[in-house]
N, C-alpha and C positions, 0 to 999 in steps of 0.2 A: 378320581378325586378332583380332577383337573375342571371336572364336568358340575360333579357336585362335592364341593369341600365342605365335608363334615367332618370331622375326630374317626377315624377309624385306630381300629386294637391290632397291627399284624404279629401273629407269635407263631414265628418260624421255629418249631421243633427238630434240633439236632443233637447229636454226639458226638462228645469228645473219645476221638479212637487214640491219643497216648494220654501217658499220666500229667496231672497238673502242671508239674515239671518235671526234670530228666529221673532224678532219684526216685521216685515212686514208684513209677511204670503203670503197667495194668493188670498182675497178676491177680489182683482182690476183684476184677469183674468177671463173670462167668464167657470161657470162648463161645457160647451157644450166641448171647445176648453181643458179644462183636461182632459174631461172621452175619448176624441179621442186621447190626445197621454199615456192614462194611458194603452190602447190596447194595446200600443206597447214599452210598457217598456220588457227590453233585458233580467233581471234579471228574474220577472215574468214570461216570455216565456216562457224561457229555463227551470226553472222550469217545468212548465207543458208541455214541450216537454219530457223533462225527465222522467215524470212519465207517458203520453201516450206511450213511447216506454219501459216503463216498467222497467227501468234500474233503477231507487229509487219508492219510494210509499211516500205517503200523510205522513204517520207517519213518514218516515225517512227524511223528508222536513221539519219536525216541528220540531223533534230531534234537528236536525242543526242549525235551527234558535233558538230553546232554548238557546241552548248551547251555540252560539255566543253570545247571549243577556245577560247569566249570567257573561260571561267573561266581555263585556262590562262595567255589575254593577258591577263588582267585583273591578275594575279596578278603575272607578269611587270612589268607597269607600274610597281603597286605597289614589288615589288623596287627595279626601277631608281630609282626616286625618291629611295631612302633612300642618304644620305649613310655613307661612308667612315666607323669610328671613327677618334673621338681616340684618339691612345697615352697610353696611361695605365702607367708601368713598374710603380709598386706594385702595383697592383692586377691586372696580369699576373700577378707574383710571389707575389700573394696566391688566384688562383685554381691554383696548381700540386697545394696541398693542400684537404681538405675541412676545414674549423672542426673545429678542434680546442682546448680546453683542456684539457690534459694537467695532472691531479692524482695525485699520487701514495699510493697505498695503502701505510698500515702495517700488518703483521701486529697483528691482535687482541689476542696473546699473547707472550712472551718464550719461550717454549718454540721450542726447536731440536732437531734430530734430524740428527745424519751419515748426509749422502747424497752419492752419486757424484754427477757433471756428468750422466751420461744420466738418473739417479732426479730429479734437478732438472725437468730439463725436464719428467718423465711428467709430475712432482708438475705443473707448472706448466699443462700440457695438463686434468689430470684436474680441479685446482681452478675453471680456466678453463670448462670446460663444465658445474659444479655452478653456478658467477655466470651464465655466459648460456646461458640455454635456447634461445638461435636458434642455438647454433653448433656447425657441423658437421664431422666429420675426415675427408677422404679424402688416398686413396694406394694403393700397389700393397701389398695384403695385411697391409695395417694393422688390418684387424678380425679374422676369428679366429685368425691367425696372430702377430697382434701387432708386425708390421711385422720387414723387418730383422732389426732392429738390438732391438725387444722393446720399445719403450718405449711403445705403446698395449698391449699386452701386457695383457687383462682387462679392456677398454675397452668391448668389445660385451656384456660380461653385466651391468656397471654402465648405459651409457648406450644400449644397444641398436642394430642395425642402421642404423637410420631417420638416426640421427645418428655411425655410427662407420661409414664406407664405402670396402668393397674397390672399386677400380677399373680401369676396361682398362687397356692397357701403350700410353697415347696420352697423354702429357703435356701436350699444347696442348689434350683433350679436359678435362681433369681442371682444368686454370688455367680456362679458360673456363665451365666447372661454376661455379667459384667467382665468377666474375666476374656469372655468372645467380644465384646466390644472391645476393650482396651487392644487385644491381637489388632481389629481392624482401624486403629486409629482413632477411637472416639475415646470418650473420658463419661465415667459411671459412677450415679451417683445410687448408692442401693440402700433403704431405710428396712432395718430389724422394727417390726410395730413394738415387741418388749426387745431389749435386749436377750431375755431372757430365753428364745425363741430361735437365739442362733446356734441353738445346740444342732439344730436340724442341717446347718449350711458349714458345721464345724472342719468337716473335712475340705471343703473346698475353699475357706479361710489360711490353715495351717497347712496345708499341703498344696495348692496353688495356687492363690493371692504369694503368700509368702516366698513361695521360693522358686516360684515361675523365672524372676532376673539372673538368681543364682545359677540356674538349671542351663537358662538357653538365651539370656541376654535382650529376652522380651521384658519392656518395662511392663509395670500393672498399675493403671492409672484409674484405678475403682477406691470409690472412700464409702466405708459402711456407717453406718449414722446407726447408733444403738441408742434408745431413750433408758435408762436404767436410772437403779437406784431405792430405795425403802423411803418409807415417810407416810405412804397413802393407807394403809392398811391391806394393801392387794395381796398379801398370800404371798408364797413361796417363789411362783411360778412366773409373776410380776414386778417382783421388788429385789433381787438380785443384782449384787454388783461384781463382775466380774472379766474386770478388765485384767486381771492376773491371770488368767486362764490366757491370754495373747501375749503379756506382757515374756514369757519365756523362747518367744520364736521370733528367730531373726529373719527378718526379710520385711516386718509389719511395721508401720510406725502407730503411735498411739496418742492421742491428745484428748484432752478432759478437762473443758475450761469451767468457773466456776463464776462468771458474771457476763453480762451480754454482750460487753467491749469484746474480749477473747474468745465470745460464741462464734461471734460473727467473724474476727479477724482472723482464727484460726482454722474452722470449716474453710474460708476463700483460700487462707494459704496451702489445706490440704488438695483443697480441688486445682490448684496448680500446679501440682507436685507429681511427676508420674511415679507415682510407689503406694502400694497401697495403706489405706489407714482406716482406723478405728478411728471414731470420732464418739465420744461418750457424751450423752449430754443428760445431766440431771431433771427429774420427772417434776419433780416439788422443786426447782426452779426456774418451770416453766411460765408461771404467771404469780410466782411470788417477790420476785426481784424487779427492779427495773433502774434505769440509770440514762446520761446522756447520751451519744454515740453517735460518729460521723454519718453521714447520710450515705456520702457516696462509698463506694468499693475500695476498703484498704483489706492486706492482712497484718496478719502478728507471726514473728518470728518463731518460728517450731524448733522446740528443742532449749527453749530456753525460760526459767521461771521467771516466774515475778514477788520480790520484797513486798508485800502488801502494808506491813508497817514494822517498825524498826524497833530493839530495845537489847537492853545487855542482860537480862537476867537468864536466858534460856533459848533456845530456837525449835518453833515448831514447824515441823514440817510435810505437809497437807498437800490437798487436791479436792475440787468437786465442792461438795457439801461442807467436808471439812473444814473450810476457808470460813464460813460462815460459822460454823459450831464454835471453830476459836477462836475468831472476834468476839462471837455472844460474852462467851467462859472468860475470855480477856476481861471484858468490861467489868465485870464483876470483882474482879479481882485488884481493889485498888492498890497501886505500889508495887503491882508487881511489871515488866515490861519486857516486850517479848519480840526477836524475828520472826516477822509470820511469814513463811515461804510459800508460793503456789505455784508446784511445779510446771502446772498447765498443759504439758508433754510430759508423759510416761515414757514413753519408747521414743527416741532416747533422753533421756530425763537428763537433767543438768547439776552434771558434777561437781562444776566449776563454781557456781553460787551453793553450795550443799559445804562445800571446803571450806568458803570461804565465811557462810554464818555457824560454820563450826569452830574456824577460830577465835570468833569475836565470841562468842558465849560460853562454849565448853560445857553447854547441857544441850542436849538434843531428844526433844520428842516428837513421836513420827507419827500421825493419826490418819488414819484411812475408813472408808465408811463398810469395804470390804471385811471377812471374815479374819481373823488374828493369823489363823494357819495358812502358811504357803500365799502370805497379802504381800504386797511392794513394797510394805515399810521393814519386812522380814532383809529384803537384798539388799535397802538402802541401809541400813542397819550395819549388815555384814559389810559393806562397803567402808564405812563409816571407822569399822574396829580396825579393817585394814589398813587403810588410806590416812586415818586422821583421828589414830587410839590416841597421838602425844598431845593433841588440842584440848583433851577429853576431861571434863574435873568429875563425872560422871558416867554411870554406864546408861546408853542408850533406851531412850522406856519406847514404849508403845503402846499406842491405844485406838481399837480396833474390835467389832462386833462379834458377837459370840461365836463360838463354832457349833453352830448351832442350822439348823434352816429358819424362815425366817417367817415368825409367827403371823396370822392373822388378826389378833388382836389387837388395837391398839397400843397397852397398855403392855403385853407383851412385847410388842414391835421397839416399843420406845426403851424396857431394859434391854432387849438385843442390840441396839445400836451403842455407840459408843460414848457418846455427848456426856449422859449422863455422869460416867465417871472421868470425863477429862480433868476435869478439878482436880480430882483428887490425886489422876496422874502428875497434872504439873506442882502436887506440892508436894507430893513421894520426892521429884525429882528435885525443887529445890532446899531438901533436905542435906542434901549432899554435900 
C-alpha cells in the first residue's frame, strides 16, 4: 500500500471460541464446527511454530503463560480489595461538563455591517478559525463547493484543505473524526448538511460526544452545526426539528439562536468551549432575516435567554422560528402585551429569567416549532408546575406542531406547524 495507495477491502475471517459473554457459553455451537476452527487459532500456531523452528521450547512457553496469569491474579486481587465509592451527587454533577469559565468577548470595535442569519454564521466560522489555529471544518462538501447551503463558501482558498474538509456520506464517521481530534488537542467543527441526517452519527453523539468527560476526564471540544427546521416544503426527511431528541443527555450542551446577532455570538462562544454542542440553526432563516452586527469576533453568553420585548399580560416562551411567529401573532393583537422570551440555549436553558417572567405575569405559554409530544416545552412546563405553581393565575398552554411527520405540501406543512393557531392559544389562555 505503501508503494501503491489505493482503498483496499481486508476481511480477516475469524471465530469466536467462548460465548458473547461468560453466561452463554457455547453449548448451541456444534463441537465438530469448534475443534475445526480450534486448528486454526493464530495464537496456538505461532506457538508451535515457534517451538518447531526451535526459537523457544515447551518450558519457555509455559514460563510465559505462567507468568502472565500470575500478573493477571495479581491484579485481580488488587481490584477486589478496593472499596465501592462514596456518592458524591455534586461532584457527579460536576464531572458531566469539562472546566469551563465561560468569558465573554466584546467586539474590538463599534463598527457593524448588515448581514443575513446565514452571513452571521460564515462570519462567525470564518473569525473562529483566524483565533484558533487547531480548528478544523468538516462536512459533506463544505470545501470547494462551499457546502449546501454556501456558507464555508471560499473557505479552502483562505484556510486550506488541511483544515476545511470534504467528507464521506457516513455521519457517525465524521462525529467520530471529531471526537479523535478533540483527544489530540485540536477543536472540530462537523456540519449535519440536514439536520435530519444525524440519525446516522446518533450513536457517536449520545454515547461519546456526551459522556466521553464523565467516563475518563477527556474534554470534547467538537460543535455540530445542524441546519433544521420546516417552512420549505422539503418532506419529512428535510424539515424536522429535533433538538429534543439531545435535549435529555447530559454531557451535550444545546443552543438555537433565532436572529444573526446570536448566530454568530453563540457559534464563537460554542467554538470556545471544550464540551461538546449542538448548534441548531434555522433553514428559512437563512436569507430571510437580516439586521446590524459587530464586524469583529465577539460571543454571547450560553445558557442564558434573551427578553425580546416586555408586557404584563402573559409570557411566551420560545426559541428558533418561534421568536418570530410571536412577534408576527403579537402584532396583530392590539392591547394585548406580552414577555417574549428567547431562550437561545436549550441545554442548559435559563431558569432564572423563566422564574422570573413567571412572576410578573402568571400566564405562561410555551411554543416550539418541534412536534407537541415529548417537545421542551413539555419539561419547561413541568418545571414550571414545580418550581413556580404559586405565581401561576393560569395552567400552562402550549403550542407546538402536530404529532404527526411532516407533510410535503405546502398547505399541509403550514397546518402542521404551530403559528397558525397561536392566536387562538394566547386567548384560550388569557381567558383565565
Amino acid at each position: 500500500m505503501r508503494k501503491k495507495p489505493e482503498p483496499v477491502l481486508l476481511e480477516c475471517i475469524t471465530f469466536r471460541m467462548r460465548g458473547h459473554e461468560e453466561a452463554s457459553g457455547t453449548k448451541y455451537v456444534p463441537k465438530k464446527l469448534m475443534d475445526e476452527w480450534a486448528k486454526k487459532d493464530p495464537i496456538s500456531n505461532y506457538e508451535q511454530f515457534l517451538i518447531k523452528e526451535k526459537i523457544i521450547d515447551q518450558k519457555f512457553a509455559d514460563t510465559v503463560r505462567k507468568k502472565i496469569k500470575n500478573e493477571i491474579d495479581a491484579g485481580l486481587e488488587e481490584a477486589f480489595r478496593e472499596t465501592l465509592p462514596a456518592p458524591d451527587t455534586e461532584q457527579e454533577l460536576k464531572d458531566v461538563y469539562a472546566p469551563y469559565v465561560e468569558s465573554i468577548v466584546s467586539p474590538k470595535t463599534e463598527k457593524k455591517s448588515e448581514r443575513r442569519f446565514i452571513d452571521a454564521i460564515s462570519d462567525g466560522l470564518r473569525q473562529s478559525m483566524e483565533r484558533h489555529d487547531n480548528l478544523v471544518l468538516m462536512g459533506q462538501d463544505i470545501a470547494d463547493y462551499g457546502g449546501v447551503f454556501k456558507i464555508t463558501e471560499g473557505f479552502v482558498e483562505k484556510f486550506g484543505k488541511d483544515r476545511v474538509r470534504n467528507t464521506p456520506l457516513c455521519e457517525a464517521a465524521i462525529v467520530g473524526t471529531g471526537l479523535g481530534l478533540s483527544i489530540k488537542g485540536m477543536k472540530a467543527m462537523v456540519e449535519m448538511q440536514f439536520a435530519d441526517f444525524v440519525t446516522e452519527g446518533f450513536n457517536q453523539i449520545i454515547n461519546n460526544l456526551a459522556k466521553t468527560h464523565w467516563r475518563w476526564g477527556q474534554a470534547v471540544d467538537v460543535v455540530v452545526r445542524m441546519p433544521t427546521g420546516a417552512g420549505t416544503a422539503a418532506g419529512p426527511f428535510h424539515s424536522q426539528s429535533n433538538e429534543a431528541w439531545f435535549f435529555h443527555t447530559p454531557g451535550l450542551k444545546i443552543v438555537y439562536p433565532s436572529n444573526p446577532y446570536d448566530a454568530k455570538g453563540l457559534l464563537c462562544a460554542a467554538l470556545e468551549d471544550p464540551n461538546p454542542y449542538l448548534y441548531f440553526e434555522h433553514k428559512v432563516l437563512y436569507r430571510s432575516i437580516k439586521d446590524q452586527i459587530p464586524d469583529d469576533y465577539y460571543t454571547v453568553e450560553v445558557g442564558k435567554a434573551s427578553l425580546v420585548s416586555e408586557g404584563n399580560d402573559l409570557s411566551i416562551i420560545t426559541y428558533g422560528m418561534g421568536v418570530h411567529w410571536a412577534k408576527e401573532i403579537l402584532s396583530t393583537m392590539p392591547g394585548i402585551s406580552a414577555d417574549l422570551i428567547d431562550l437561545r440555549t436549550l441545554l442548559p436553558w435559563d431558569k432564572e429569567a423563566v422564574m422570573e417572567t413567571v412572576k410578573k405575569t402568571g400566564r405562561v405559554l410555551i411554543l416550539h416549532e418541534d412536534t407537541l409530544t415529548g417537545g421542551i416545552g413539555g419539561e419547561i412546563a413541568a418545571w414550571i408546575g414545580e418550581h413556580a405553581f404559586n405565581y401561576l393565575d393560569a395552567p400552562v398552554l402550549r403550542a407546538a406542531s402536530l404529532d404527526t411527520a411532516i407533510p410535503f405540501a405546502a398547505t399541509l406543512e403550514q397546518n402542521f406547524l404551530p403559528k397558525g393557531r397561536l392566536k387562538s392559544r394566547i386567548e384560550e389562555l388569557l381567558k383565565f
